[in-house]
C-alpha positions in Angstrom: -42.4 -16.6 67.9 -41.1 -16.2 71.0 -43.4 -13.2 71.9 -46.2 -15.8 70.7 -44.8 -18.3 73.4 -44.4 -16.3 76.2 -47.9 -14.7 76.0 -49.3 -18.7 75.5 -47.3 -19.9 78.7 -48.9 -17.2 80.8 -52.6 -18.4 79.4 -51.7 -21.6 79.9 -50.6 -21.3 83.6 -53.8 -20.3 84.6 -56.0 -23.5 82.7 -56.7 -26.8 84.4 -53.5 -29.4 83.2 -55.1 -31.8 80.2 -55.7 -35.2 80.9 -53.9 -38.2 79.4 -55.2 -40.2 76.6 -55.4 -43.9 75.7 -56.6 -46.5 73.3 -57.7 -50.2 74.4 -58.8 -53.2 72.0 -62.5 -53.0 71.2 -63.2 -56.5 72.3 -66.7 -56.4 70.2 -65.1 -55.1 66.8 -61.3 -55.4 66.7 -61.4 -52.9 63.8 -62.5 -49.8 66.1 -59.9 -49.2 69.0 -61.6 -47.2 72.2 -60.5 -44.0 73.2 -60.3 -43.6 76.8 -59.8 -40.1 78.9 -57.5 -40.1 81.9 -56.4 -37.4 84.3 -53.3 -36.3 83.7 -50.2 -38.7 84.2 -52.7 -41.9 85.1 -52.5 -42.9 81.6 -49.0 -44.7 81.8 -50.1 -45.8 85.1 -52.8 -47.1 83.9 -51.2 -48.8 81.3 -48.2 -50.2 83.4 -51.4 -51.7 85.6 -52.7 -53.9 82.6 -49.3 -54.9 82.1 -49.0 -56.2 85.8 -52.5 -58.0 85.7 -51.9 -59.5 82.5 -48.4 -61.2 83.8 -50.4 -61.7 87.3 -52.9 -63.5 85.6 -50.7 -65.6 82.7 -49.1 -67.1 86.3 -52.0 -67.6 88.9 -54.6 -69.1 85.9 -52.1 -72.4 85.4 -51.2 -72.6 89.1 -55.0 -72.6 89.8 -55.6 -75.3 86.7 -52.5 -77.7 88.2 -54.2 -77.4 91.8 -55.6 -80.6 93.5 -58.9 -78.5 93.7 -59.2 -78.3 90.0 -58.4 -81.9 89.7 -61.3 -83.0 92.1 -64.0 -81.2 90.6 -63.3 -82.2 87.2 -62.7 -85.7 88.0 -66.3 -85.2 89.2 -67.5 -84.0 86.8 -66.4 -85.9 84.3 -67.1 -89.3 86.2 -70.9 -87.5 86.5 -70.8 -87.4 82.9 -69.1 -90.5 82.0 -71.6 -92.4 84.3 -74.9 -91.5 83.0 -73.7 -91.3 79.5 -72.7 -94.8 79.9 -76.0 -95.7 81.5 -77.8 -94.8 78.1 -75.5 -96.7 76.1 -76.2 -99.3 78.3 -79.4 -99.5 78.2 -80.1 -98.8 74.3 -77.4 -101.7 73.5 -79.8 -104.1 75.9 -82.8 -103.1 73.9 -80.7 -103.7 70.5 -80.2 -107.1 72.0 -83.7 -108.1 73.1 -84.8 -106.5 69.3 -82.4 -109.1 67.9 -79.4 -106.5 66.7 -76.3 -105.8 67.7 -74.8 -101.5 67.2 -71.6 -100.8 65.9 -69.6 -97.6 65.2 -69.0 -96.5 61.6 -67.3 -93.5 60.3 -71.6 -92.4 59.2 -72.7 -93.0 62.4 -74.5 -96.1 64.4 -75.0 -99.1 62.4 -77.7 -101.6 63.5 -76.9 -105.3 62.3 -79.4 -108.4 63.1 -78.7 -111.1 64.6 -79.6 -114.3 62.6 -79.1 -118.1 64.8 -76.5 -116.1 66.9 -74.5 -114.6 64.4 -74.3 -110.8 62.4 -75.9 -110.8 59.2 -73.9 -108.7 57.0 -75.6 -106.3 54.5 -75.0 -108.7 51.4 -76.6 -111.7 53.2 -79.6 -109.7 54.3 -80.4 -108.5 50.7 -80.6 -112.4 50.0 -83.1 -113.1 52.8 -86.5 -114.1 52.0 -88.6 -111.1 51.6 -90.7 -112.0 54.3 -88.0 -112.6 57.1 -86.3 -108.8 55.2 -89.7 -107.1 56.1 -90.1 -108.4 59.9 -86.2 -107.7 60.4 -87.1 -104.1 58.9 -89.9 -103.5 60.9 -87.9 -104.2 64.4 -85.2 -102.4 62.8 -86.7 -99.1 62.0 -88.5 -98.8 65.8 -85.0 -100.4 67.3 -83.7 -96.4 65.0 -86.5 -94.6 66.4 -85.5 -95.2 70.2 -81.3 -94.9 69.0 -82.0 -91.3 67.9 -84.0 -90.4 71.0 -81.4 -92.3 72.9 -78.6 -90.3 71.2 -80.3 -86.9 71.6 -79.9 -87.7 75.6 -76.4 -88.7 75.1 -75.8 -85.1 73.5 -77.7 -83.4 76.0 -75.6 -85.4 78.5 -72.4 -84.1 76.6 -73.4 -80.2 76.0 -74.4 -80.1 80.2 -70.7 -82.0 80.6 -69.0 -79.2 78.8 -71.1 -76.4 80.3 -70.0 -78.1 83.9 -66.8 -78.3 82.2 -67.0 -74.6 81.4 -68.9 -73.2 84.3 -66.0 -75.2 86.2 -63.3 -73.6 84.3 -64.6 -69.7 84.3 -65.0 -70.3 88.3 -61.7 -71.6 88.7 -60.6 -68.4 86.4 -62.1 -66.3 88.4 -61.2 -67.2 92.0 -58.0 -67.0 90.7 -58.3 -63.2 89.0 -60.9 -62.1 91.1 -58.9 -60.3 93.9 -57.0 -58.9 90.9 -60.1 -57.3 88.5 -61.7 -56.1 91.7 -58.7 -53.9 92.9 -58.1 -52.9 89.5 -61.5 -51.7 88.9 -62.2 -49.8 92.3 -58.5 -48.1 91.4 -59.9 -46.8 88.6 -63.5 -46.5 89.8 -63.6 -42.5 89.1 -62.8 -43.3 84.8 -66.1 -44.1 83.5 -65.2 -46.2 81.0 -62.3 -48.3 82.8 -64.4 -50.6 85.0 -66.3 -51.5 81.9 -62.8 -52.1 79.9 -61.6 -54.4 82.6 -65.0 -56.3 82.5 -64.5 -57.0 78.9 -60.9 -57.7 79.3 -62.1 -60.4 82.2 -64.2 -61.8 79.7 -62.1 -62.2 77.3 -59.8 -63.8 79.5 -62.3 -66.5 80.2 -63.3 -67.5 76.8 -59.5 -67.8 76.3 -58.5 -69.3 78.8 -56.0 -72.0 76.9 -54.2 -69.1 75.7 -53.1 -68.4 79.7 -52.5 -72.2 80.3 -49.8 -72.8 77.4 -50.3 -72.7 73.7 -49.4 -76.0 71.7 -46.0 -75.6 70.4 -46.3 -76.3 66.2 -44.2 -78.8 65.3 -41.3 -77.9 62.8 -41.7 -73.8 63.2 -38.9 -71.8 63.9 -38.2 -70.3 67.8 -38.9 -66.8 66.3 -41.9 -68.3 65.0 -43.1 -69.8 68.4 -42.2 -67.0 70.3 -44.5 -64.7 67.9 -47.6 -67.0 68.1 -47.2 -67.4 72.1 -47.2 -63.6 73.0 -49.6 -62.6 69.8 -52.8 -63.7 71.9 -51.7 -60.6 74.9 -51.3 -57.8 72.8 -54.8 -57.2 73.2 -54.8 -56.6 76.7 -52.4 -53.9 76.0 -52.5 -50.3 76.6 -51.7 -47.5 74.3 -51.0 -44.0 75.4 -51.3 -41.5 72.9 -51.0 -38.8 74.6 -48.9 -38.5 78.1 -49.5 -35.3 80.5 -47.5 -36.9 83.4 -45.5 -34.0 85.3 -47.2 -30.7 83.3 -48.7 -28.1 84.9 -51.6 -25.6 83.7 -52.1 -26.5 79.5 -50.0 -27.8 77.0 -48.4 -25.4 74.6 -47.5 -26.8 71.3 -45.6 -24.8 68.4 -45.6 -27.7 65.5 -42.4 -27.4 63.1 -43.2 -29.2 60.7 -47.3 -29.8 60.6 -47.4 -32.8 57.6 -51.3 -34.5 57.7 -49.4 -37.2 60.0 -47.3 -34.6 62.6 -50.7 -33.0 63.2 -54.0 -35.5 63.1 -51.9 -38.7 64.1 -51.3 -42.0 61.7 -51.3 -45.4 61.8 -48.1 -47.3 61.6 -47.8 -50.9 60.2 -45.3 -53.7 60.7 -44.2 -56.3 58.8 -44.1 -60.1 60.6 -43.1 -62.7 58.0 -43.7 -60.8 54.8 -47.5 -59.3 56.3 -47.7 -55.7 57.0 -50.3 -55.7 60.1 -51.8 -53.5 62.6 -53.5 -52.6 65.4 -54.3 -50.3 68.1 -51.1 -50.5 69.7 -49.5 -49.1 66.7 -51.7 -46.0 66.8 -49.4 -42.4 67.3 -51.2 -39.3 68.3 -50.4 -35.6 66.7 -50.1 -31.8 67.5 -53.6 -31.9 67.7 -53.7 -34.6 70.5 -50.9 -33.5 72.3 -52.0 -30.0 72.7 -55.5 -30.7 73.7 -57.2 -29.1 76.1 -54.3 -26.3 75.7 -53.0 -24.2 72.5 -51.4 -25.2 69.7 -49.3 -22.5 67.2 -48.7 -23.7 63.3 -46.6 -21.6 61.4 -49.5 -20.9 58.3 -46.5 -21.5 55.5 -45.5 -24.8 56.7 -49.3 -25.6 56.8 -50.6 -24.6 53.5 -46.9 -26.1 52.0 -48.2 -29.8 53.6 -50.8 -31.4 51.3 -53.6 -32.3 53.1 -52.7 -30.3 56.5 -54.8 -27.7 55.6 -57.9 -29.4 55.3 -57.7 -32.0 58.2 -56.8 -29.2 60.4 -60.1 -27.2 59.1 -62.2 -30.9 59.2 -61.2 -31.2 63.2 -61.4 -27.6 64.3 -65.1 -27.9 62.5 -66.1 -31.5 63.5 -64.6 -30.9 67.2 -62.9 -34.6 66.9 -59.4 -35.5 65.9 -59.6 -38.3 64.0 -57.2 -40.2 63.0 -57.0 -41.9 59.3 -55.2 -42.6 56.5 -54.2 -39.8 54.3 -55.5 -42.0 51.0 -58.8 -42.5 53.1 -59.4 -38.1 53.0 -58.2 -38.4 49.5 -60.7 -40.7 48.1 -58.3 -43.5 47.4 -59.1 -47.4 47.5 -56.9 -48.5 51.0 -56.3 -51.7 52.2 -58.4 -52.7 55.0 -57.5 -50.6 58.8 -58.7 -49.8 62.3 -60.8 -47.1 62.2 -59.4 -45.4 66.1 -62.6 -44.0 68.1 -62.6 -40.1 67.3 -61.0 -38.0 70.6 -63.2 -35.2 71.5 -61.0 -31.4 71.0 -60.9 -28.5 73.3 -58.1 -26.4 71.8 -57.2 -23.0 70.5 -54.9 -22.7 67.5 -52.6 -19.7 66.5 -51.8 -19.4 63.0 -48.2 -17.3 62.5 -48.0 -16.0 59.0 -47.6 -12.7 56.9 -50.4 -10.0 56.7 -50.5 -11.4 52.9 -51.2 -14.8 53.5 -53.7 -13.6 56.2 -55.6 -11.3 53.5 -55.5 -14.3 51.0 -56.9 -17.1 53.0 -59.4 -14.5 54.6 -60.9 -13.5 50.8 -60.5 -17.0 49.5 -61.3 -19.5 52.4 -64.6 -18.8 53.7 -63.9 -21.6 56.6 -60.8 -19.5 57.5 -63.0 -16.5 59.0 -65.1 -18.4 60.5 -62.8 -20.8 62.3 -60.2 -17.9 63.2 -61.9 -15.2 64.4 -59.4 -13.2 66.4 -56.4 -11.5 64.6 -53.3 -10.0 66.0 -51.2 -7.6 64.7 -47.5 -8.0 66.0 -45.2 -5.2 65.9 -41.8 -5.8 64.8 -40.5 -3.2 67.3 -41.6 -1.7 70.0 -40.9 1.3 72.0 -37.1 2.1 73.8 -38.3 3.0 77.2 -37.7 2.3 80.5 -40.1 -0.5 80.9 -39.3 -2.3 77.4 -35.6 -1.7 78.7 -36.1 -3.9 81.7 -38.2 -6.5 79.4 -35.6 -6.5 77.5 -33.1 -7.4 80.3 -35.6 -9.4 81.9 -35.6 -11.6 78.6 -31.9 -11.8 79.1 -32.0 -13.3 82.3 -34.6 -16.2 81.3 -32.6 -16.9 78.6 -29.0 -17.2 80.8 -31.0 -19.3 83.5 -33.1 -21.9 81.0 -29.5 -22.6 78.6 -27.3 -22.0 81.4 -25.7 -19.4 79.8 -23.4 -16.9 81.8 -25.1 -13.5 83.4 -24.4 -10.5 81.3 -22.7 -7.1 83.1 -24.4 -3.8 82.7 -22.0 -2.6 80.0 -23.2 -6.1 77.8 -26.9 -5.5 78.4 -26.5 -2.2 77.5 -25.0 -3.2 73.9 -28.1 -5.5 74.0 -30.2 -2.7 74.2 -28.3 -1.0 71.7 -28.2 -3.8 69.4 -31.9 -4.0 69.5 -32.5 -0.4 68.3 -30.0 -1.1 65.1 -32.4 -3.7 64.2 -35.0 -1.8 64.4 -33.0 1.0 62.8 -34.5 3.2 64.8 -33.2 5.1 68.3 -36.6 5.4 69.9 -37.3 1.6 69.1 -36.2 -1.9 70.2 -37.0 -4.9 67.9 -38.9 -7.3 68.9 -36.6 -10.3 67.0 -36.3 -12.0 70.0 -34.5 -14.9 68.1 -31.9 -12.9 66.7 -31.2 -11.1 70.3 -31.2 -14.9 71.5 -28.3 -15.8 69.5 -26.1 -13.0 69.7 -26.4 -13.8 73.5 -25.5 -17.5 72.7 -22.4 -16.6 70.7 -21.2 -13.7 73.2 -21.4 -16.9 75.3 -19.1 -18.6 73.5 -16.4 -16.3 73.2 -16.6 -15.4 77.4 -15.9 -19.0 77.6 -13.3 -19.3 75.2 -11.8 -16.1 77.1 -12.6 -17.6 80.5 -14.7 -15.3 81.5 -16.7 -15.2 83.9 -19.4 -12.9 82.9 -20.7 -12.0 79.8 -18.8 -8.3 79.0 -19.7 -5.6 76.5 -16.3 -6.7 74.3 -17.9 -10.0 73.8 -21.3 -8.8 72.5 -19.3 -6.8 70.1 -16.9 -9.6 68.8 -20.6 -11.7 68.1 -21.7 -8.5 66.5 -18.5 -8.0 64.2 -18.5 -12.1 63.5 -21.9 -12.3 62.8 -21.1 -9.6 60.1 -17.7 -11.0 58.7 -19.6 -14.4 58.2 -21.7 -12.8 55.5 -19.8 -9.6 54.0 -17.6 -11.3 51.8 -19.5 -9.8 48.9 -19.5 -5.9 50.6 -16.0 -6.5 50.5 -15.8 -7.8 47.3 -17.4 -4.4 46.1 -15.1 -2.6 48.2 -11.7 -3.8 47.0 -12.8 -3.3 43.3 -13.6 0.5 44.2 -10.3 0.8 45.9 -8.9 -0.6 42.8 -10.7 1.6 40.4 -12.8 -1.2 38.6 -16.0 0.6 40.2 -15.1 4.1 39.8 -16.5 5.9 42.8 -14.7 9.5 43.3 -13.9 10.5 46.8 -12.8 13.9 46.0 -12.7 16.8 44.2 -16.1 18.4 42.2 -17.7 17.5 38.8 -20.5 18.7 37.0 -23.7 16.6 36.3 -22.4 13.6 39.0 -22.9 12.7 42.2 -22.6 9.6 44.7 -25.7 8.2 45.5 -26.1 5.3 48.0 -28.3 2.3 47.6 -28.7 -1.2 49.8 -27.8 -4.7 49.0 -29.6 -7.1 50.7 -28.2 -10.8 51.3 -30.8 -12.6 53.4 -30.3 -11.7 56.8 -27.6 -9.1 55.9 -27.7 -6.0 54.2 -24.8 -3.5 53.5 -24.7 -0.1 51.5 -21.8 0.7 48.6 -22.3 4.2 46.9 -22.7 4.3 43.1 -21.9 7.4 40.7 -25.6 8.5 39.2 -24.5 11.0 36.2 -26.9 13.2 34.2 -26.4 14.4 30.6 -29.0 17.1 29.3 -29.3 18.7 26.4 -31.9 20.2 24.1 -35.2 19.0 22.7 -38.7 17.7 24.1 -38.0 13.8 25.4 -37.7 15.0 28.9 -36.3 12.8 31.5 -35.1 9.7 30.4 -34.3 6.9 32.8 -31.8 4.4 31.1 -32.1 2.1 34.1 -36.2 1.8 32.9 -35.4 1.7 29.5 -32.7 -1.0 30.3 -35.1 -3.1 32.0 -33.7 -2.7 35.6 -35.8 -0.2 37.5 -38.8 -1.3 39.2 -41.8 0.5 39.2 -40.6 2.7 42.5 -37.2 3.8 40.8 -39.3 5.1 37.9 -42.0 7.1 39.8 -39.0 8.5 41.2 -38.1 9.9 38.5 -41.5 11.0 37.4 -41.4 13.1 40.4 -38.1 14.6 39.4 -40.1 15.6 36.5 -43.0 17.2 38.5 -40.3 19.1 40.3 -38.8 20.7 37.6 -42.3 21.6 35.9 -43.1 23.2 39.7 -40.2 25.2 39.7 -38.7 26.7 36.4 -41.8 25.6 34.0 -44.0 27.9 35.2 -43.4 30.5 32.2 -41.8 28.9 29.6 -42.1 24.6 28.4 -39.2 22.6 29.1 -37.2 22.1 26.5 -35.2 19.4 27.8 -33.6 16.1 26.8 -32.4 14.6 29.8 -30.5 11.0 31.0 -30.5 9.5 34.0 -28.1 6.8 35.0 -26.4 4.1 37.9 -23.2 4.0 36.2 -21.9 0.2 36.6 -25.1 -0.6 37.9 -25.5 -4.6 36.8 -28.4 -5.9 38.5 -32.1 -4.4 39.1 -32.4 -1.3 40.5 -35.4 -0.3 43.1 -37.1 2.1 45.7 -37.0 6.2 45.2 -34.1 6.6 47.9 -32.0 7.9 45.0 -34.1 10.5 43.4 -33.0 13.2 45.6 -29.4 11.7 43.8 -30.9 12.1 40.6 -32.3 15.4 40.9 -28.7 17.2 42.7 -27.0 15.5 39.3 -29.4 16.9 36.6 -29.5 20.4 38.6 -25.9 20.2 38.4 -25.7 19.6 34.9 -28.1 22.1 34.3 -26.5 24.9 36.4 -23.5 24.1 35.6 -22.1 24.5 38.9 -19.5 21.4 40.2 -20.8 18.8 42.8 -18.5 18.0 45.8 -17.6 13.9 45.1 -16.6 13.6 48.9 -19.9 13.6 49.3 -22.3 11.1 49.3 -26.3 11.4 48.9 -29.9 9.8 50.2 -33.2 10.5 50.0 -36.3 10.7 48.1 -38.0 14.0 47.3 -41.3 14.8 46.1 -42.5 17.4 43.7 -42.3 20.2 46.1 -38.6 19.5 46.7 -38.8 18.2 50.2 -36.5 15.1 50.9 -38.2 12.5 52.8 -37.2 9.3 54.8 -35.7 6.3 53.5 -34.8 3.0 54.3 -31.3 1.4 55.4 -30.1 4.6 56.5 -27.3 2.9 58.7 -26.1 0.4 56.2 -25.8 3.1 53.6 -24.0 5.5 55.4 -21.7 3.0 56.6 -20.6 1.7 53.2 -19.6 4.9 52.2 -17.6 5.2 55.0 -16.0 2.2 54.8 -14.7 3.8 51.0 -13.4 6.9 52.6 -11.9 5.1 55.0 -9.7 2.9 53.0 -9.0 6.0 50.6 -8.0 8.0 53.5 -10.5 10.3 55.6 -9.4 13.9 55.3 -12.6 15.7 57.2 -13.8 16.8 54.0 -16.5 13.7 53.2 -19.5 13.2 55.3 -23.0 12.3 53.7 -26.3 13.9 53.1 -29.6 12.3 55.2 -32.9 13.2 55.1 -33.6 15.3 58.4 -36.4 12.7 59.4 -33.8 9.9 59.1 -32.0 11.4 61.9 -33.9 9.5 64.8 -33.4 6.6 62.6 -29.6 6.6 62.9 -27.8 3.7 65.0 -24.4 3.7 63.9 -21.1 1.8 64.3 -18.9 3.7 66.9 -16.3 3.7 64.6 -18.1 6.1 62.4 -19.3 8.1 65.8 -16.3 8.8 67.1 -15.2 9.9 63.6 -18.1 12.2 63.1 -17.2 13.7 66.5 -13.6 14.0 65.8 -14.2 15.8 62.9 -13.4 13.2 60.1 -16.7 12.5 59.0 -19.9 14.7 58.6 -23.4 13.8 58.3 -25.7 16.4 57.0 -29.5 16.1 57.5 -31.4 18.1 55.1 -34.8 18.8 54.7 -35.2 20.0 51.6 -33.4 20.1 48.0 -32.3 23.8 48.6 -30.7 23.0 51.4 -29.1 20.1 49.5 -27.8 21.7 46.8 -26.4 24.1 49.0 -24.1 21.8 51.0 -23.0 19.9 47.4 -22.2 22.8 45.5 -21.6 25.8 48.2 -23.5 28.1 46.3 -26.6 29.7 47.7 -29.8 27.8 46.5 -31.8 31.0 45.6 -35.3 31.9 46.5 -38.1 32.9 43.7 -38.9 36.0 44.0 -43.0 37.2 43.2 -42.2 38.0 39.6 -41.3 34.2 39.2 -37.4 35.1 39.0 -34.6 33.6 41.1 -31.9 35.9 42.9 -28.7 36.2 40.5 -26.3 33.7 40.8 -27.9 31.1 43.0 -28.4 27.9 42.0 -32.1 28.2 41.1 -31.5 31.3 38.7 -28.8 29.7 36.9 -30.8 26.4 36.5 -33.9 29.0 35.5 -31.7 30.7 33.1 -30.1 27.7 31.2 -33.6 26.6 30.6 -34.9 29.3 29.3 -31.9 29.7 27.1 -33.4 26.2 25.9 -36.5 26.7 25.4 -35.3 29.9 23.2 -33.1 27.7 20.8 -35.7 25.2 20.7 -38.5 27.4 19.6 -35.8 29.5 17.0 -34.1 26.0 15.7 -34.8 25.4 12.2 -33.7 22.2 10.9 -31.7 22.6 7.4 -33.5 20.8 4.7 -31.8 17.9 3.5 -30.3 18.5 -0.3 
C-alpha cells in the first residue's frame, strides 16, 4: 500500500488540482438539487458569499421598506387606487339611485333593493307586490345588474393594476436595495457558468418572497423553538452546500478508501428529524470517495469492496455511466422509498486502483465480464525486491520521509543498517529486501519509543533490536510453550546420542504475523511384505495433499535406486511422533527418507542433528520454506539443553542464500557451537547423519561394501528373498 501511494503521489503531482464542488436549491423543482463546478478552494468561498448576501439582504430589504421613500410611493399608489375605485362606486350607487334602488353588501355579493315611497322594500314585501309593479321593478332591476357587473369588472381591474403597482413597487424597492449586492456577486463569479444564473434565480426568489425578509408573523401560542424554526426555515434555500472541498491541495487528490460501504463511496443522503418529521434537503447532501477523489485517483482495497453489499455494483454503475450519483441504497435495490431529492449527477474524471490477491483478480476477471473491461491495466507487485545499492538507499530514503512526516527521531548508520538487515529476514532471503513497507514503518515507530524512553537522541542499532526482540516476545508465548514441554520431556525430542530408524525433522508453526520452528521426531518402522510406504499422518487424517506426494516421492526414490533388479518387498511406516494438529508441505521428506534408510540399513542416526528439505525421486534435496525460523527453533532446544559443538542442522544447499539469522546463532556457528550443513543431495545427507560413506552404484547395479546404499540394497533384497520363499502355514 504504501508502494501504491507513493507511485500515486508522484502522478498526482504532475495533474492540474480538482476543482471544488457544490450543490444549490433548484428553485424550479426543489426535489433536484444543482450541482455546480468550482475551481479549487472557491467552493467555501463561494458559499461563505451566499451567506453574506443572504444576512446583507435580510437587513437592507426592511430598512428600504421603513424608508420615507417607500412610504411616499405607496401612499400614492394606493390613494391612485383608492380614488378611482371610489369614483366607480360612486357613480354606479348614483345610477342605483336614479333606477329607484339602493346596493348593499352581503356575504353573496351586491344586493340591489328598490326603493318603494322612499323606503327599502325587503324581499318578503316585494313577493306581495302586484304583479305588474314586480315586473317593471324587475325589468329596471335586471339592466340596473347588467351595468353593476360591468361596473365591478372595472373595480377589479382597478384592484389587480393596484397590486401590480403594489408589486412592481415592491420588487423595485427590492431591488435598489440588492442591486449593488447581486451585481458584485455575479461579476465575482462571472468565469462559473452556472453561478450568474444561480444568483438570478436566487434574486428572484427573493422577490416573490419578500415578506419572508421583512418579518414573519409570529403564531400565537407556539413554542420559542418553534418560532425560531419557522423564521430561519424560509433561508435555507439560499444555502450553499459543498460536497467536495479542494481548498489548499496541490496536483490531484489521492484517495485510499478504508472502509468503501455503498455510502463511504457514491455519497448518501442524511435526514433530520424536526418535531417527530424526518426531512431533507440539499443541504443535507454528503459526497464520497468517488467525489472526493475526482479528477485524481482513488485506491479500494477489492476485499473490503466485494465484502460491502452494494459497493460493488455502484462503483461498476459510475465508472460505466461516467456520473456519481448519489441515491438511496433501497432505490439501486428496487425497494419502495419514501419520497427524496434526486441530487443532479456530478460528471467523473478518475482512475481507480483495485489492491487485492492474484486469486480475487483471476476470479472477478473469469466471472465479471465488466471487470475487464473497466480495469484494463494490471500490476504485479513484488513482495521483495532486490538488496542493492540503489534499493539500499530507497530503503533509507523511506526512512527519512518517515522520521520527518511523524516526527520521529533520525536513525544512525548502525540502526539503518539493522533496517536493512531486517528487511532481508522478511524476505528470508540475503539478496532481497521486502517490500512490507508497513511492517518496516512500525518497527521504526517502536525503536522510537524506546530511544525516547532511553533519552536518546538518535535512533541506535540497540533500539531496533529491543523492537525486534518485543515484537517477538509479544507473540511467542506458544514457541515457548512447546519449548518448556521439550525441556521437560513431555515432547520427547533427543538432543544426543544415535538411534536407528529416527530422526529430528523441523517443521513451521505459523501464528498470524509470526511464525517459529520446533523440531519433531519422525520415526520409521519397516518390515516385510508388499503395503509399501505407509503414511500414518494420511491415514490419520492430518497430511495435506503436499505431505503425501512427499512421500510418494520417497517411494519413487527407493524404486530408482535399489528396485531396479528385484520388487520391493517392503511394509513401511511413516510417522510425526506427538504430532496433534495437520501436517503440510514436503519440507520433511528428506526427514522421512534419512529415517526409513536408517531403519533399513540399520546404521544409527546422530539425534544432535536436526533435518530440512524436500527431495525428489533422484535424491536431490531442494529448497524449502521458513529456513530461518526452523533452524532457530532447534537452536533454541540445544540451547536450553546445553550446546556442546556437536548439534548443528542439515539445509538444503539452495537455502543457503536464503539464510538471515539471529546473531545469537551466528556467533555460535562461528565459535564452533553450532553447525549448519548445506547438502545437496541425500548421499551427502546420510553421510553427515550417520558418518558412514553413502556408496556409489557401481555398472553391475551393486553398491560398494559397507556404505550405506549397499547395506540398504542388501537388506532389501534379503526381503524380497523371504517374501518370495514365505509360505504361510495352513491353519489346522
Amino acid at each position: 500500500m504504501t508502494a501504491v501511494r507513493s507511485f500515486l503521489d508522484e502522478l498526482a503531482k504532475a495533474k492540474p488540482r480538482a476543482g471544488d464542488w457544490v450543490y444549490v436549491h433548484n428553485f424550479a423543482n426543489q426535489y433536484e438539487p444543482n450541482a455546480i463546478a468550482l475551481p479549487a478552494g472557491r467552493g467555501p468561498e463561494f458559499r461563505d458569499d451566499m451567506k453574506r448576501f443572504i444576512e446583507d439582504a435580510r437587513r437592507a430589504l426592511p430598512r428600504a421598506f421603513e424608508s420615507e421613500e417607500y412610504a411616499k410611493r405607496r401612499d400614492e399608489t394606493l390613494q391612485s387606487l383608492q380614488g378611482n375605485r371610489a369614483d366607480l362606486i360612486a357613480r354606479i350607487n348614483q345610477r342605483a339611485q336614479e333606477a329607484g334602488f339602493v346596493i348593499q353588501m352581503s356575504p353573496i355579493g351586491l344586493l340591489t333593493i328598490p326603493i318603494i315611497n322612499g323606503r327599502p322594500v325587503p324581499e318578503e314585501e316585494f313577493i306581495n307586490l302586484p304583479d305588474d309593479v314586480r315586473t317593471d321593478i324587475q325589468r329596471r332591476r335586471d339592466a340596473l345588474n347588467t351595468e353593476l357587473r360591468s361596473t365591478l369588472r372595472q373595480v377589479q381591474e382597478i384592484e389587480r393594476q393596484g397590486a401590480e403597482a403594489a408589486t412592481r413597487l415592491n420588487h423595485d424597492i427590492a431591488l435598489y436595495a440588492i442591486g449593488n449586492l447581486v451585481a458584485e456577486l455575479k461579476e465575482k463569479y462571472a468565469d462559473v457558468a452556472e453561478i450568474p444564473e444561480y444568483i438570478d434565480a436566487v434574486q428572484d426568489d427573493i422577490l416573490e418572497n419578500l415578506q419572508a425578509f421583512l418579518g414573519m408573523p409570529e403564531q400565537p401560542g407556539a413554542p420559542p423553538q418553534f418560532q425560531a424554526f419557522i423564521r430561519e426555515l424560509p433561508f435555507r434555500k439560499y444555502e450553499v452546500n459543498v460536497v467536495v472541498d479542494n481548498t489548499g491541495t496541490s496536483g490531484a487528490p489521492v484517495v485510499f478508501e478504508q472502509n468503501p460501504t455503498f455510502q463511504n463511496l457514491l455519497g448518501k443522503i442524511e435526514k433530520e428529524v424536526q418535531f417527530g418529521i424526518f426531512t431533507t434537503d440539499f443541504t443535507m447532501i454528503r459526497s464520497g470517495s468517488l467525489h472526493a477523489a475526482n479528477g485524481g485517483y482513488l485506491v479500494l482495497t477489492v476485499e473490503d469492496l466485494l465484502r460491502a453489499p452494494l459497493s460493488w455494483d455502484g462503483l461498476k454503475t459510475a465508472l460505466k455511466t461516467g456520473r456519481a450519483v448519489i441515491e438511496e441504497p433501497g432505490e439501486r435495490m428496487g425497494f419502495i422509498t419514501a419520497k427524496t431529492i434526486k441530487p443532479e449527477p456530478i460528471p467523473l474524471d478518475i482512475k481507480v486502483a483495485l489492491i487485492g490477491t492474484p486469486m480475487i483478480y483471476q476470479i472477478l476477471y473469469r466471472m465479471d465480464p465488466d471487470f475487464k473491461e473497466l480495469f484494463k491495466v494490471k500490476a504485479d507487485f513484488d513482495i521483495v525486491m532486490d538488496r542493492d545499492d540503489e534499493n539500499a538507499g530507497k530503503y533509507a530514503d523511506f526512512m527519512c520521509n518517515l522520521v520527518r512526516e511523524e516526527s520521529l527521531r533520525h536513525l544512525d548508520r548502525e540502526a539503518i543498517a539493522r533496517v536493512i538487515e531486517y528487511g532481508s529476514r522478511l524476505a528470508a532471503d540475503k539478496q532481497k529486501l521486502s517490500t512490507q513497507f508497513a511492517a518496516i514503518a512500525d518497527l521504526i515507530r517502536e525503536a522510537n519509543f524506546y530511544a525516547a524512553g532511553g533519552g536518546a537522541d538518535r535512533i541506535g542499532k540497540e533500539h531496533i533490536t529491543k523492537a525486534i526482540e518485543e515484537k517477538i516476545y509479544r507473540s511467542n508465548l506458544i514457541q515457548k510453550k512447546i519449548e518448556e514441554f521439550i525441556r521437560r520431556g513431555i515432547f520427547l525430542i533427543d538432543t544426543e546420542g544415535e538411534k536407528v530408524g529416527q530422526v529430528n525433522g523441523l517443521s513451521v508453526m505459523g501464528l498470524g504475523d509470526f511464525m517459529f520452528g520446533r523440531p519433531s521426531k519422525v520415526t520409521a518402522s519397516i518390515g516385510v511384505g508388499r503395503e509399501g510406504i505407509m503414511d500414518i499422518e494420511r491415514e490419520a487424517a492430518l497430511g495435506g495433499p503436499i505431505h503425501t506426494k512427499g512421500v510418494l516421492i520417497v517411494s519413487g526414490y527407493l524404486n530408482n535406486n535399489y528396485a531396479r533388479d528385484k520388487p520391493l518387498a517392503l511394509s513401511a511406516r511413516l510417522v510425526f511422533e506427538q504430532s496433534y494438529e495437520g501436517i503440510e508441505g514436503d519440507s520433511a521428506s528428506s526427514t522421512e527418507l534419512y529415517a526409513l534408510l536408517s531403519a533399513l540399513s540399520g546404521l544409527p542416526l546422530k539425534q544432535y542433528l536436526a533435518v530440512t528439505g524436500s527431495v525428489n525421486q533422484k535424491g536431490e534435496v531442494q529448497a524449502i520454506g521458513g529456513v530461518n525460523e526452523k533452524l532457530e527453533g532447534f537452536f533454541e532446544i540445544c540451547k536450553a539443553k546445553g550446546l556442546d559443538g556437536t548439534q548443528g542442522a542439515l539445509i538444503p544447499a539452495s537455502n543457503v542464500q536464503n539464510l538471515m539469522l539471529k546473531e545469537e546463532i551466528v556467533e555460535a556457528a562461528r565459535a564452533g557451537k553450532f553447525r549448519i550443513y548445506p547438502v545437496r543431495t541425500i548421499d551427502e545427507g546420510i553421510e553427515v547423519l550417520t558418518g558412514v560413506p553413502a556408496g556409489t552404484r557401481h555398472e553391475d547395479g551393486t553398491y560398494e561394501e559397507g556404505t550405506v546404499n549397499y547395506l540398504v540394497d542388501r537388506r532389501l533384497r534379503d526381503m524380497a528373498e523371504t517374501m518370495r520363499g514365505f509360505q504361510p502355514t495352513a491353519a489346522k
